[in-house]
MISELUM-695542 format. One record per atom (N, C-alpha, C): residue in three letters; x, y, z. Coordinates in steps of 0.001 Angstrom, whole numbers, plus 500000, padded with zeros to 6 digits. Layout:
BEGIN
alaXYZ ...
// end
This chain:
BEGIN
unk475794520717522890 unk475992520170521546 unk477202519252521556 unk476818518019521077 unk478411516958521246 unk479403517719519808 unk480452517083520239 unk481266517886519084 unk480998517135518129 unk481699517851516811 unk481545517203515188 unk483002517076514660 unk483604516641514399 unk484636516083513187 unk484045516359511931 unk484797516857511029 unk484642517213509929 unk486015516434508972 unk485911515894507823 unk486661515855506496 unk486327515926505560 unk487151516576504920 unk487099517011503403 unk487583516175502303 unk487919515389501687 unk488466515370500562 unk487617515751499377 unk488199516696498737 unk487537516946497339 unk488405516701495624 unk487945515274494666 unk488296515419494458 unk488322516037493044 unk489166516248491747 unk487978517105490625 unk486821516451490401 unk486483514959490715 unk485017514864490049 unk484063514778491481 unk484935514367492674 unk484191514111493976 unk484499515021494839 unk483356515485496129 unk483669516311496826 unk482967515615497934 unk483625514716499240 unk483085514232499848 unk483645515098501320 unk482076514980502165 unk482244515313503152 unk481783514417504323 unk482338513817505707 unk482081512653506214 unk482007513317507757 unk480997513057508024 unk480509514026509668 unk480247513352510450 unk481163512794511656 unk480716512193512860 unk480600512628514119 unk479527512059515000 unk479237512823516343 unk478870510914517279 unk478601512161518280 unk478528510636519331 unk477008510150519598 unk476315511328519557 unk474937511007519298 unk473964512563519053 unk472561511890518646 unk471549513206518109 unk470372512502518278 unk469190513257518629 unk467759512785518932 unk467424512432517773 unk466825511641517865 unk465961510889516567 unk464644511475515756 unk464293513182516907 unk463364513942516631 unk463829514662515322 unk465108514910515653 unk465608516019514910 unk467036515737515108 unk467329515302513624 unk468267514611512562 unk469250515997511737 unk470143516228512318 unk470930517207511367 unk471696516522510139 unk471022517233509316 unk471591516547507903 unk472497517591507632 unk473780516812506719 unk474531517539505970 unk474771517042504312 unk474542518268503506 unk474832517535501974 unk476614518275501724 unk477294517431500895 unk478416517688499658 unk477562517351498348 unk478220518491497770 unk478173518600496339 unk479397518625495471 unk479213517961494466 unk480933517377493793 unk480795518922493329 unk481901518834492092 unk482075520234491163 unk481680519311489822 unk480924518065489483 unk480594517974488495 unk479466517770488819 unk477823517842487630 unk476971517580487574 unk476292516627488035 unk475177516531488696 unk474547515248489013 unk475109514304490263 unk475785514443490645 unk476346513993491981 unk476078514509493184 unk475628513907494334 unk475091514965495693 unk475351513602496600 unk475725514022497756 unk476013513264499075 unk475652513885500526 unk474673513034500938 unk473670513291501874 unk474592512051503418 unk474935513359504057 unk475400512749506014 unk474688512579506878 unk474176511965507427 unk473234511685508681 unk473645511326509515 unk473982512589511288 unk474679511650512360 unk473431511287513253 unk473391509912513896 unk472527509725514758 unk472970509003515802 unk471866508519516549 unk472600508174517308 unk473339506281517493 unk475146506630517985 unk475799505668517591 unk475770505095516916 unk475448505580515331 unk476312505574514055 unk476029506496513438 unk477371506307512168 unk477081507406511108 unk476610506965509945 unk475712507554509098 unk475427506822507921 unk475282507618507049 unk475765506828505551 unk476515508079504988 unk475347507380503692 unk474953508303503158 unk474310507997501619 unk474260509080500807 unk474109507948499562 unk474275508695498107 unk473437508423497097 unk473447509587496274 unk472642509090494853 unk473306510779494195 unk472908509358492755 unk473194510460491572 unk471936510557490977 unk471979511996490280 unk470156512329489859 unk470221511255488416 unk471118510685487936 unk471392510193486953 unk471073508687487080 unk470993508425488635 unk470897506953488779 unk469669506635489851 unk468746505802489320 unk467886506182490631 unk467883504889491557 unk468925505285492446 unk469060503966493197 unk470079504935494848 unk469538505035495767 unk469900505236496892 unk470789503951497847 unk472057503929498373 unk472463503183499620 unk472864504007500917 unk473032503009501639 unk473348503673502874 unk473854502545503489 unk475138503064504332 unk475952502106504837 unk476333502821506245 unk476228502048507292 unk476401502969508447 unk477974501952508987 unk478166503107509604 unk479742502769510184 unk479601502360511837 unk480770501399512330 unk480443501123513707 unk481007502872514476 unk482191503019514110 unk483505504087514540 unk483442505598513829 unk483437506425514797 unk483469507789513895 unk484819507968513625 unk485424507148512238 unk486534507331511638 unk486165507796510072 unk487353508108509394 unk487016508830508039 unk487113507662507490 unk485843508216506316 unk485842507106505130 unk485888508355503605 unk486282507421502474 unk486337508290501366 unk485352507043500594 unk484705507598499920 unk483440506887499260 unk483503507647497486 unk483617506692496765 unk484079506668495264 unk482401506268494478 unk481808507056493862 unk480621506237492940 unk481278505852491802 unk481055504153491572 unk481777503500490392 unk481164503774489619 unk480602504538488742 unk480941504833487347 unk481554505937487116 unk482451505924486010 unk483326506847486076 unk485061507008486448 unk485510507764485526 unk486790507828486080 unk486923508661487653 unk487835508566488536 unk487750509188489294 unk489324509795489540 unk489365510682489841 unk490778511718489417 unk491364511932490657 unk492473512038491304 unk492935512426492705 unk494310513453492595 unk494348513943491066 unk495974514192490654 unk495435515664490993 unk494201516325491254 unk494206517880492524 unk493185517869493739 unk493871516249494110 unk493320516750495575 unk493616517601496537 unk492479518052497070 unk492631519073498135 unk492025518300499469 unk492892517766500258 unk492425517568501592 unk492557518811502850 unk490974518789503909 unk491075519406504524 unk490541518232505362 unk491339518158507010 unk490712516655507701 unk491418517508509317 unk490800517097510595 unk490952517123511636 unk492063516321512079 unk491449515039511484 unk492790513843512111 unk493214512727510904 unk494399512534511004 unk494998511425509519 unk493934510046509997 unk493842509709508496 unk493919508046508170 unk495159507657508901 unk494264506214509359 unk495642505537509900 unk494982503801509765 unk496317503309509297 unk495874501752508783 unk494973500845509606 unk495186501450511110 unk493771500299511921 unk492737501048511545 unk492415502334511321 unk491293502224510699 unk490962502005509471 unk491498501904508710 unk491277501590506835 unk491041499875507175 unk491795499424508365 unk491102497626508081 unk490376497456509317 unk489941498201510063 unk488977497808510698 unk487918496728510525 unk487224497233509199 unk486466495900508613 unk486872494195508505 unk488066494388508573 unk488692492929508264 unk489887492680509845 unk489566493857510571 unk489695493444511816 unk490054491228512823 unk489068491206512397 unk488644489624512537 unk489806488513512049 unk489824489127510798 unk490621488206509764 unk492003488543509706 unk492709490046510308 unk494121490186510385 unk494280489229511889 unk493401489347512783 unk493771488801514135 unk493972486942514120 unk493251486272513339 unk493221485159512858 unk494528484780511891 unk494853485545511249 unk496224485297510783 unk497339485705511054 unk497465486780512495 unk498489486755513476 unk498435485521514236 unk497493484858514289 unk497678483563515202 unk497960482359514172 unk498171482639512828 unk498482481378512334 unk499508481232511692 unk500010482527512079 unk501680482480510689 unk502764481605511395 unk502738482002512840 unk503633480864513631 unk503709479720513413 unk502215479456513218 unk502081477726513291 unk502315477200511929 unk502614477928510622 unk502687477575509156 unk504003477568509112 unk504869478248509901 unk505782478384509675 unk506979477472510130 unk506282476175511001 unk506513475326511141 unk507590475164512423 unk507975474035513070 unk509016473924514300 unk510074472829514037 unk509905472385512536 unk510937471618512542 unk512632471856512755 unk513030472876512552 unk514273473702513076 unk514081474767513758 unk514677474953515271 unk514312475422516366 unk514799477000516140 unk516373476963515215 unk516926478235514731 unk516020478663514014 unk515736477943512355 unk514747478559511816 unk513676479663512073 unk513206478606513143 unk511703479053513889 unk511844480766514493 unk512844480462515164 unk513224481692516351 unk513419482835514833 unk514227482503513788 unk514767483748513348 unk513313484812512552 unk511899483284512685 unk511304483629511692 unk509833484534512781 unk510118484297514693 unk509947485161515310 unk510255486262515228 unk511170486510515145 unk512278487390515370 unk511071488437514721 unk510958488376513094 unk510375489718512590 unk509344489345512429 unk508315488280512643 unk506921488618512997 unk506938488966514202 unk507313489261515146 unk507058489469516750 unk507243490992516470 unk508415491592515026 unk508454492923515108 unk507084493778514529 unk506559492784514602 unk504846493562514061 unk504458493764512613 unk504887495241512346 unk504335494963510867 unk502997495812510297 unk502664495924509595 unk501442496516509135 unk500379495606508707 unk500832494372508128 unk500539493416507593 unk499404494291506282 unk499909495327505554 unk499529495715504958 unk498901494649503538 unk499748493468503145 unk499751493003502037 unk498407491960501560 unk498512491141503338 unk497348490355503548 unk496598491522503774 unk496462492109504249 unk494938492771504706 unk494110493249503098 unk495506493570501946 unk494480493871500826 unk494198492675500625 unk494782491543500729 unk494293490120500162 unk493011490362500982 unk492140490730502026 unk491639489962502848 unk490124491342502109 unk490413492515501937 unk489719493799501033 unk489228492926499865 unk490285492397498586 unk489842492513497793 unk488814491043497708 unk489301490255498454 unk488548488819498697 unk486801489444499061 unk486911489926499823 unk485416490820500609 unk484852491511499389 unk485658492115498874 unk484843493351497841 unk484542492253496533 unk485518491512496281 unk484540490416494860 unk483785489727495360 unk484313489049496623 unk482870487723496883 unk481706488584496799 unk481443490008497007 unk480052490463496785 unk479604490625495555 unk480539490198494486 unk480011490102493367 unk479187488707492722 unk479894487836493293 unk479200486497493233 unk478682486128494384 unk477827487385494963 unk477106486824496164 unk478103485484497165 unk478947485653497115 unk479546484779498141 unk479568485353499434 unk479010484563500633 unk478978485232501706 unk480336485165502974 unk481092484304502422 unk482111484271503525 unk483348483878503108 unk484768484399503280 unk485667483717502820 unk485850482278502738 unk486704482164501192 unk487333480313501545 unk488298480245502487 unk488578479128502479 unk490095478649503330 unk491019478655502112 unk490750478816500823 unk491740479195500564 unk492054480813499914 unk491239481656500311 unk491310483276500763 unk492254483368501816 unk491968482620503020 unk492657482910504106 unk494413482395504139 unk494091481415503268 unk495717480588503656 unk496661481227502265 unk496085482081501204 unk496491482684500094 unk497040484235501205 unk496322484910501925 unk496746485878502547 unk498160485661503330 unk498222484236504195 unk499003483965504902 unk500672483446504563 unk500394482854503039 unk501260482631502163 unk502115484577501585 unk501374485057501258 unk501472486696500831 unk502909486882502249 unk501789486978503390 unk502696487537504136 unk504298486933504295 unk504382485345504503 unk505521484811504498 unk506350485466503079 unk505789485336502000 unk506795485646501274 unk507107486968501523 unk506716487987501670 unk507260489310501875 unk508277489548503489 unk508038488364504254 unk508385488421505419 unk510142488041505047 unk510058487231504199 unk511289485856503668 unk512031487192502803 unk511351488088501834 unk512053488534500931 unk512420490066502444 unk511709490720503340 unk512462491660504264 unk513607490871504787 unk513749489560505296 unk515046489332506148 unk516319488922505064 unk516083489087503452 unk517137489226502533 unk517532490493502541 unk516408491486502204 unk517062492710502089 unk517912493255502874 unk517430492681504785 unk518126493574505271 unk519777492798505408 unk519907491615504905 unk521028491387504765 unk521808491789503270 unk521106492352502576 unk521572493002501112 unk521871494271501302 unk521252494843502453 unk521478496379502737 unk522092496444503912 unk522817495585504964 unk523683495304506096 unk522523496088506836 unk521663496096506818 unk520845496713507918 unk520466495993509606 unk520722497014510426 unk520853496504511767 unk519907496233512439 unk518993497186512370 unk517291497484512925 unk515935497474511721 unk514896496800512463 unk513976496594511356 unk512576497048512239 unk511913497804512322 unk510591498248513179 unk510940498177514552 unk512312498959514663 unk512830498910515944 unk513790498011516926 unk513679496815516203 unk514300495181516997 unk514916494915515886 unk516468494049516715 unk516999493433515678 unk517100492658514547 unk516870492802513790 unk517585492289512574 unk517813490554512211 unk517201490159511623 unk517800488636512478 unk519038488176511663 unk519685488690510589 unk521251488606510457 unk521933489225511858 unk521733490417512280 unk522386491011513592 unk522114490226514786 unk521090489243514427 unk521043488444515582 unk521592487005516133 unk521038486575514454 unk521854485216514433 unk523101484810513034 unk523084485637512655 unk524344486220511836 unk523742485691510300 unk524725486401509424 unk524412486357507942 unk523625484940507377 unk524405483725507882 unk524057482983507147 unk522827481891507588 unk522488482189508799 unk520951481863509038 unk519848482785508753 unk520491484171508411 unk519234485171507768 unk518894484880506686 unk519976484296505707 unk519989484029504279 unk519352482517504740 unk519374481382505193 unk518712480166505244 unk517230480516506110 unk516967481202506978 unk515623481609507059 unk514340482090506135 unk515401483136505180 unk514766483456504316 unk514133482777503265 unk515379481629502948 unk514978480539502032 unk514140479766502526 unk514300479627503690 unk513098478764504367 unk511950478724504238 unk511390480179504339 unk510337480688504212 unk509750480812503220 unk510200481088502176 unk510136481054500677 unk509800479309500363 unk510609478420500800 unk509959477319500742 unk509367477125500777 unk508875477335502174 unk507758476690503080 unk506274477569502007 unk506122478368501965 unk505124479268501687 unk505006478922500156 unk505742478202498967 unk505924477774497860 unk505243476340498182 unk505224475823499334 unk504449474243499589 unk503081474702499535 unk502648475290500522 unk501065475875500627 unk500629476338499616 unk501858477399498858 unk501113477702497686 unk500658476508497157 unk501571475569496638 unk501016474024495555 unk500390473412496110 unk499535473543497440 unk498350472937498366 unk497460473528497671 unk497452474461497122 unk496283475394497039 unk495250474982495712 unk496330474229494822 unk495759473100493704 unk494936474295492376 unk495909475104492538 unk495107476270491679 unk496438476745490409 unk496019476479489783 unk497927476944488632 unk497848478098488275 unk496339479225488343 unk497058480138487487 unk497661481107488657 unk496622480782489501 unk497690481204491587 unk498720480760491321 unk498827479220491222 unk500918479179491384 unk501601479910490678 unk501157480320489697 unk502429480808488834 unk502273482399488918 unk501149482949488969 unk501345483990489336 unk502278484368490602 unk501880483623491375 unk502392483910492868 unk504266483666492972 unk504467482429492349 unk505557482031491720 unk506460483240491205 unk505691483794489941 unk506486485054489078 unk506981486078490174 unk506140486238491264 unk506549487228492214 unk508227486973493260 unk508374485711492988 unk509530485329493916 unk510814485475493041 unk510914485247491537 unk511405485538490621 unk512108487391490206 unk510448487852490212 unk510287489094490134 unk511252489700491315 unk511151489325492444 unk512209489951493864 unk514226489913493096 unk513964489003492723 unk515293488533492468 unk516150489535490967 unk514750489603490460 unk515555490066489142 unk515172491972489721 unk514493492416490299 unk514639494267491022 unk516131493954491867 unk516553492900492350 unk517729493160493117 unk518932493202492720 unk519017492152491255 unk519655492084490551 unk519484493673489273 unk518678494112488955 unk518746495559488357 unk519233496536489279 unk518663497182490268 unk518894497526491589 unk520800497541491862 unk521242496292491960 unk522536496336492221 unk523627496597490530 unk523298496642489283 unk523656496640488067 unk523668498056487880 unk522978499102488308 unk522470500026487996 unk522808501120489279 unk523703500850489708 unk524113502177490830 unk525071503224490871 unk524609504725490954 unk525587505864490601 unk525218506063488908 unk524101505442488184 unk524353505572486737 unk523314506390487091 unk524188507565486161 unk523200508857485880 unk522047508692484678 unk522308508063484131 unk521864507714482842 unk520876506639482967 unk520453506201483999 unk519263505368484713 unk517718506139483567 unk516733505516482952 unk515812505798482827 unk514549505399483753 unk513404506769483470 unk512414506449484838 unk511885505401484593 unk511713504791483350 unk511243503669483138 unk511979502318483546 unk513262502270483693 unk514106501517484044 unk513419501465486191 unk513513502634486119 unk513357503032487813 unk511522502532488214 unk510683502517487218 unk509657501892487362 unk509565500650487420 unk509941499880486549 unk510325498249486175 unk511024498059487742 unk512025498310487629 unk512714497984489260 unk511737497851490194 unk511091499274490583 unk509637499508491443 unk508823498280491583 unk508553498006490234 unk507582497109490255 unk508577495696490602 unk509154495374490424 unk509729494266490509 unk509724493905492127 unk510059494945492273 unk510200494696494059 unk509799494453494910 unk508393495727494766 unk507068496113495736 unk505783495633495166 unk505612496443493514 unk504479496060493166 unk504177494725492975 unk504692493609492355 unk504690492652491903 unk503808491839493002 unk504038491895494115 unk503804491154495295 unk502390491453495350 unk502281492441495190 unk500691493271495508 unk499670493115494646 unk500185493296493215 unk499228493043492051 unk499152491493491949 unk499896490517491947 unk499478489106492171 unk499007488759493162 unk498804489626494810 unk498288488496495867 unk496711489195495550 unk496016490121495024 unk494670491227495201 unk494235490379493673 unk494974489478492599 unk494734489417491388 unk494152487636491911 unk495036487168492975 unk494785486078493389 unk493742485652493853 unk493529486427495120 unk491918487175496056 unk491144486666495059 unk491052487484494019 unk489745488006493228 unk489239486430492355 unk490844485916491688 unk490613484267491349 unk489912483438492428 unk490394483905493467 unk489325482499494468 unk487995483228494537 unk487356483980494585 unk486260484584494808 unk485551484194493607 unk486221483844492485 unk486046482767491138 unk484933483591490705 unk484976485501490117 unk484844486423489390 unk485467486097487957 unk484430487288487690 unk485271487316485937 unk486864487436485244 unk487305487300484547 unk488959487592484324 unk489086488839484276 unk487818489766483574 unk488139491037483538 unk488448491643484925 unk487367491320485945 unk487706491856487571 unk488943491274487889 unk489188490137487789 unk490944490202488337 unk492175490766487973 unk491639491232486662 unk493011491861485996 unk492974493148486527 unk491678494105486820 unk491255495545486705 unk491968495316488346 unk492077494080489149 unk492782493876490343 unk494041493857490573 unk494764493043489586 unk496131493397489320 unk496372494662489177 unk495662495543488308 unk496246496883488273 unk495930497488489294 unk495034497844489978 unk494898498305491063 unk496249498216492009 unk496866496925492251 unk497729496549492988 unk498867496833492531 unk498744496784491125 unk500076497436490814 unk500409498709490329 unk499130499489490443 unk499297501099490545 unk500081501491491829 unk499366500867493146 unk498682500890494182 unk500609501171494993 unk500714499401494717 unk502481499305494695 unk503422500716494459 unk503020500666493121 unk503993501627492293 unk504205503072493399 unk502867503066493610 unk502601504656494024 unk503452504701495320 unk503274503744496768 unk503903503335497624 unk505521503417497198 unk505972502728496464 unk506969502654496708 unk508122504256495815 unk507506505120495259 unk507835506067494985 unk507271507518496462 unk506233506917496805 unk506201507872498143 unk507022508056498969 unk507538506295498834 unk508947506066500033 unk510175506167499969 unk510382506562498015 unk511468507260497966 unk511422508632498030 unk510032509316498246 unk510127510949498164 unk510259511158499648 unk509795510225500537 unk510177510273502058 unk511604510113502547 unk512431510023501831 unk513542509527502031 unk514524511005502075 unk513794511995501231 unk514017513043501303 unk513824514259501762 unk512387513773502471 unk511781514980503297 unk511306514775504732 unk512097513484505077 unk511858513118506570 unk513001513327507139 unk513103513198508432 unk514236513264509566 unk514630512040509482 unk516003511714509782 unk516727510572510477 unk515685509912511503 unk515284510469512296 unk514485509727513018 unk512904509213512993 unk512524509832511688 unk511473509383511169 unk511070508401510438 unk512755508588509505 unk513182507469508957 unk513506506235509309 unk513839506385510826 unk515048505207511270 unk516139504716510604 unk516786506028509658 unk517760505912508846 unk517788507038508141 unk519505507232508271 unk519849508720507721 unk519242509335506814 unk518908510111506168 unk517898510547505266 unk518721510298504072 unk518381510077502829 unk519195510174501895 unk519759508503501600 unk519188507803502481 unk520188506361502769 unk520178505748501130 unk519418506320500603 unk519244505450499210 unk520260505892498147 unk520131507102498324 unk521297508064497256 unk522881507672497958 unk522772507864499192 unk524343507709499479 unk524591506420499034 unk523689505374498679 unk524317503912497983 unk524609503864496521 unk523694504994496060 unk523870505109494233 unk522753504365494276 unk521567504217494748 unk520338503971494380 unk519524504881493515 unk519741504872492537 unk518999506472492089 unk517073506241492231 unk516384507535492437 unk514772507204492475 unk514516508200492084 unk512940508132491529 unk512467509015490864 unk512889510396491249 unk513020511439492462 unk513489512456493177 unk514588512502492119 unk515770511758492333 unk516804511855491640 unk516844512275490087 unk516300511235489730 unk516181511084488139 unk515456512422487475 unk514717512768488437 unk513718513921488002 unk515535515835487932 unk515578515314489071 unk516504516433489476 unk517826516688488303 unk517964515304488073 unk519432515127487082 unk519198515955485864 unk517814515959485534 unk517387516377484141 unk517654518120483964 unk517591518443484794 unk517575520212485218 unk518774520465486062 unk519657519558486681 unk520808520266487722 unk522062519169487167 unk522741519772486227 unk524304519487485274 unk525250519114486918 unk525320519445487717 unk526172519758489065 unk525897518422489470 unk524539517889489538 unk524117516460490281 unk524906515338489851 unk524855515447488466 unk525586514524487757 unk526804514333488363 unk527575515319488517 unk529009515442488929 unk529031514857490650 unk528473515297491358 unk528449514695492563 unk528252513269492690 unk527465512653492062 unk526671511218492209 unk527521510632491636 unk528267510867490349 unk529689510245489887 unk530352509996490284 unk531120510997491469 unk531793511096491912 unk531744510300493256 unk530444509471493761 unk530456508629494489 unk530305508822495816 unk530284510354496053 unk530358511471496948 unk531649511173497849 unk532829511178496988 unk533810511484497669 unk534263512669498674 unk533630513906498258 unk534345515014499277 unk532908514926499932 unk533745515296501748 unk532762516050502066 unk531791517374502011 unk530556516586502445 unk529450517209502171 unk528643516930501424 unk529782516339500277 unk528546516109498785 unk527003515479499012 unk527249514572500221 unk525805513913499988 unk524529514926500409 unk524941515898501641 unk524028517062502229 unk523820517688500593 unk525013518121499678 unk524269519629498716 unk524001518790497809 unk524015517276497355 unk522864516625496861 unk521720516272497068 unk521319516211498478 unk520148516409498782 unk519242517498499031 unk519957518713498681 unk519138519772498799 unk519289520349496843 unk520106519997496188 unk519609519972494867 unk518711519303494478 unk518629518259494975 unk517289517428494218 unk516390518065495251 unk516483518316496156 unk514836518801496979 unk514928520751496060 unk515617521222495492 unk515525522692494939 unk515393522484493211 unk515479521536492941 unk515356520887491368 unk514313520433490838 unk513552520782491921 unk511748520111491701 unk511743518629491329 unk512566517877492159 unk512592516371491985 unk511805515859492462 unk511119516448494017 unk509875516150494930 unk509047516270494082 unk509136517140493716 unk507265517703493175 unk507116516911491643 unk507798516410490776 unk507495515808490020 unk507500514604490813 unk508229514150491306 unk508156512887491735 unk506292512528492193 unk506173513360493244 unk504590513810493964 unk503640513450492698 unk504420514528491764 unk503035514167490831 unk503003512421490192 unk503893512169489799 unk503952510394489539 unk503326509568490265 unk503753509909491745 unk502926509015492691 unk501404509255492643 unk500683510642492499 unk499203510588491998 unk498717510272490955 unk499614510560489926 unk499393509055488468 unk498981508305488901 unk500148507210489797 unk499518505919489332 unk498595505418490657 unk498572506570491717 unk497844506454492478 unk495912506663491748 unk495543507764490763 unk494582507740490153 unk494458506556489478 unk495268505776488564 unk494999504768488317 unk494764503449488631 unk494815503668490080 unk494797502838490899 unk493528502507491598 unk493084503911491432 unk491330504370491814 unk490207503899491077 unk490621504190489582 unk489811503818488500 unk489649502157488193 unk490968501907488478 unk490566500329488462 unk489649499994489131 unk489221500080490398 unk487923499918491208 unk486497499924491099 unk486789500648489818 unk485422500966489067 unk484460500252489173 unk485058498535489060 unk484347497692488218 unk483824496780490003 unk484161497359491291 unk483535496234492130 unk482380497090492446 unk481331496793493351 unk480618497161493634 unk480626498375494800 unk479444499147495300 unk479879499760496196 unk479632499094497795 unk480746498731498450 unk480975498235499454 unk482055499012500194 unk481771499058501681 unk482779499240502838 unk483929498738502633 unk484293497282501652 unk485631497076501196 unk486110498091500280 unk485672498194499035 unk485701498993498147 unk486234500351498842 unk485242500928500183 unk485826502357500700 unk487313502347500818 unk487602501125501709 unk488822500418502352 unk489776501023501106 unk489827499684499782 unk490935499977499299 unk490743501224499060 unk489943502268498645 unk490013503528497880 unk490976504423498561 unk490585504258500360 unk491050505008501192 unk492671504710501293 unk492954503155501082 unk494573503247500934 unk495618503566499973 unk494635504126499160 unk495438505139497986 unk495329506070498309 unk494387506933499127 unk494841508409499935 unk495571508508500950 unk495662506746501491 unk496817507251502773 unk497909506943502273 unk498073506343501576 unk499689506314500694 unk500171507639500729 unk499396508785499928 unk499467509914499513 unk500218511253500379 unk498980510449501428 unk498835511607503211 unk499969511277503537 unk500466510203503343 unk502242510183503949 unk502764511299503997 unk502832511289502838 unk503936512998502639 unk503955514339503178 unk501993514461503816 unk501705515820504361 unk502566515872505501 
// end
């Protein structure tokens, strides 16, 4: 018998189960069903041989698909109608999600725009150039384009469009520069030395070509944008470079204040992370030249999506190692960055206040502040926020069709999540 992989996610309205093997006779087909915990929903597994194919129907809908996969990797599969809930998931899984497989599908199109960011990025200054190696050579997830490259795939199937534009592709490539331009500010806003392991390109070529690289880039990627001959793209895309400036400027106004609201700490969030995300997936969906309603239900997606991310990565900040981190744990609090963890903790522990005021002058303070907010239930509310707006992030999806993109983004709101396990 070849072996089986098994995953679970169940969530209150879905209970999916996803079964891969390497092969099975064609005589005799082992089927497996999931059944949600609500009515009318059933999901039928079929492994055969070299692929898996997964189908569904609701007794409510009489319409069957089936989509077979190249890779026995996990997929999470959402039926759009309906809200869909993730705030008590229960995962049971063999092996994590991991981002080459969530873009596998768009495989093609991340490899095509590792080969073109160099060349956009131009050789007219030789420093420039090198500093703007420097952190594409450090790799990357290229998480931002790849949703550009999801949500482009999942609308063009709404207007039957069969293949990306060129300007899908050069809108992704623009995404990445700017987020590339706004990392080599931060890490000169945060004196940071190491960035995905390799230097830094302030640590390399010192402060003030990190700060003119950055601008560079931001330039350069502000030209292509106005190539793109599209205004409600420019200005969206535009608001996002703005948006960086004014989270850094709150961000630095707002440190050691106990008196920070979460809403204040959301706005920031978004300013920073989300912003970038909900305009480049809101952009996608404009060139795929869909309805306004699908691009907006895209923006939110992206800016749930954001939100949720970047509160995971402040609850990681607290429950990882130094070396998981690649930075002391806590690095955010010891600056007077306050984050949700925090804000949550202040409300229930009178003592926090006093430490974080205090700027953590004596030793220790920063260690028995970090174990008040991890004993103050700052995690666990925090946790729950991030599945807020991570569910809402789900539901927006509602409205594309059901596609292997569609799985894609769904699945990168559970691996946001899986971080934390």
């Amino acid at each position: 018998m070849m072996p089986v992989t098994s995953w679970n996610l169940n969530y209150s309205r879905i209970g999916v189960d996803v079964i891969s093997s390497g092969c099975c006779s064609n005589a005799s087909l082992d089927r497996f069903t999931g059944k949600n915990t609500s009515k009318g929903t059933r999901r039928s597994f079929r492994k055969c041989q070299g692929k898996r194919k997964l189908s569904c129907f609701r007794r409510d809908i009489a319409r069957c698909r089936v989509y077979p996969t190249k890779t026995p990797e996990p997929l999470v599969y959402g039926v759009g109608q309906g809200p869909v809930s993730i705030l008590d998931a229960k995962k049971e899984k063999s092996s994590p999600f991991s981002l080459s497989n969530l873009f596998e599908v768009i495989a093609d199109d991340l490899q095509t725009l590792n080969k073109n960011l160099r060349s956009i990025v131009g050789s007219e200054n030789p420093i420039l150039l090198s500093a703007a190696e420097q952190i594409f050579g450090a790799g990357g997830k290229r998480m931002r384009p790849a949703l550009v490259f999801l949500v482009s795939r999942a609308t063009a199937e709404l207007v039957g469009l069969k293949e990306l534009t060129t300007k899908h592709r050069r809108l992704s490539e623009i995404i990445e520069m700017i987020h590339t331009a706004s990392l080599i500010h931060d890490d000169v806003l945060d004196e940071s030395d190491m960035r995905r392991g390799k230097e830094t390109v302030h640590q390399m070529f010192g402060t003030r070509v990190a700060v003119l690289a950055g601008d560079f880039m931001f330039a350069q990627s502000s030209w292509y944008l106005a190539n793109l001959e599209n205004l409600e793209v420019i200005k969206l895309i535009s608001q996002v470079i703005k948006d960086f400036a004014s989270g850094e400027i709150k961000q630095a106004s707002s440190l050691f204040d106990c008196d920070i609201e979460l809403e204040d700490y959301l706005l920031k969030s978004y300013y920073k992370t989300a912003s970038l995300i909900a305009a480049s997936v809101k952009g996608a969906a404009i060139f795929s030249d869909v309805d306004s309603t699908v691009c907006d239900k895209m923006f939110e997606y992206g800016k749930n999506l954001g939100l949720s991310f970047q509160i995971v990565d402040d609850i990681l900040d607290f429950t990882q190692s130094a070396d998981q981190l690649g930075k002391p744990a806590g690095a955010d609090l010891r600056k007077g960055n306050l984050t949700a963890p925090v804000i949550y903790a202040l409300e229930r522990e009178p003592q926090l206040r006093t430490i974080i005021e205090s700027e953590f002058s004596e030793p220790g303070s920063i260690e028995e502040a970090i174990e008040l907010v991890k004993n103050c239930g700052g995690i666990e509310r925090a946790l729950d926020l991030a599945k807020e707006k991570a569910d809402n992030a789900l539901q927006s999806l509602n409205c594309l069709p059901e596609s292997i993109y569609r799985v894609a983004l769904e699945s990168m709101v559970l691996y946001n999540l899986e971080r934390i396990d």
